[in-house]
C-alpha positions in Angstrom: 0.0 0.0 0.0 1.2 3.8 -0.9 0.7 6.5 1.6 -1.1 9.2 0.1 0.9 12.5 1.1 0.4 15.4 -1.9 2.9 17.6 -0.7 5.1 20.4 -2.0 8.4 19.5 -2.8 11.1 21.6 -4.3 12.5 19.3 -7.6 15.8 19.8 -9.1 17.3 18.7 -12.7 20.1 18.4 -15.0 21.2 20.7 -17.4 19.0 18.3 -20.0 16.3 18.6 -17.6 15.6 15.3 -16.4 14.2 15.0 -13.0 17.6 14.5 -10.8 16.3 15.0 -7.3 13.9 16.8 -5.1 13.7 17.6 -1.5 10.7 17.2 0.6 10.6 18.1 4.9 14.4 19.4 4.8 15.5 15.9 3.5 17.2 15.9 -0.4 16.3 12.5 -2.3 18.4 12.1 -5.2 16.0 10.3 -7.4 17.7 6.8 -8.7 15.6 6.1 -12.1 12.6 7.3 -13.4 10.1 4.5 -14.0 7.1 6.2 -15.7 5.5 9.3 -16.4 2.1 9.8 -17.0 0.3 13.0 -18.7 1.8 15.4 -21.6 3.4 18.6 -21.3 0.3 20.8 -21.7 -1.1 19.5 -18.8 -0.1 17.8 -15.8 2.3 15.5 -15.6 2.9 12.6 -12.9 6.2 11.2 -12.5 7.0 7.7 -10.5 10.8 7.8 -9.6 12.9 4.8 -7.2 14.7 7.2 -4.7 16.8 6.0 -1.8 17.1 8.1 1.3 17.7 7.4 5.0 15.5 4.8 5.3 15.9 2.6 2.3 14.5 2.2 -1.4 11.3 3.7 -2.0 9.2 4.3 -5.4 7.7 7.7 -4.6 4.8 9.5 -7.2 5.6 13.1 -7.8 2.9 15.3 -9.6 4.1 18.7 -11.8 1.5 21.3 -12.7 4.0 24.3 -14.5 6.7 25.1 -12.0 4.9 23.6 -8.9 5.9 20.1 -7.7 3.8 17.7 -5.1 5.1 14.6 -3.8 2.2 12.3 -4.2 2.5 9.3 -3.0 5.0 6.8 -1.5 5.2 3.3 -1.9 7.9 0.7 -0.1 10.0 -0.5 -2.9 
C-alpha cells in the first residue's frame, strides 16, 4: 500500500532537464531512475521515480503542474 501525502516539494534537474532529485521536509532525495510518467506537457504530468534516502529504497509518485511540484505518494519499494 502507498501513503497518500500530496505535498510540495522543491525538484531539481540536470542541465538536460531530467528529473535529478527533489527535496521534501528538509530531506534531499536524489532520485535513482525514473520508472514512468504519465500526462503530456500541456497538462499535468505525474512522475514515478525509485529514490533511496535514510530509510531505504522507495518508489515515490511526484505530480508537476507548471513550475509547482507535489510529492504524491510513496510506496515501499
Amino acid at each position: 500500500m502507498g501513503k497518500l501525502l500530496n505535498e510540495p516539494v522543491r525538484a531539481e534537474h540536470d542541465l538536460a532537464g531530467r528529473l535529478t532529485a527533489y527535496e521534501w521536509r528538509g530531506t534531499r532525495y536524489a532520485v535513482d531512475e525514473v520508472l514512468k510518467t504519465y500526462g503530456t506537457a500541456q497538462e499535468a504530468r505525474v512522475y514515478r521515480v525509485r529514490v533511496t534516502g535514510a530509510d531505504g529504497v522507495v518508489v515515490a509518485e511526484l505530480g508537476r503542474d507548471a513550475d509547482r511540484w507535489r510529492l504524491r505518494h510513496v510506496f515501499s519499494a
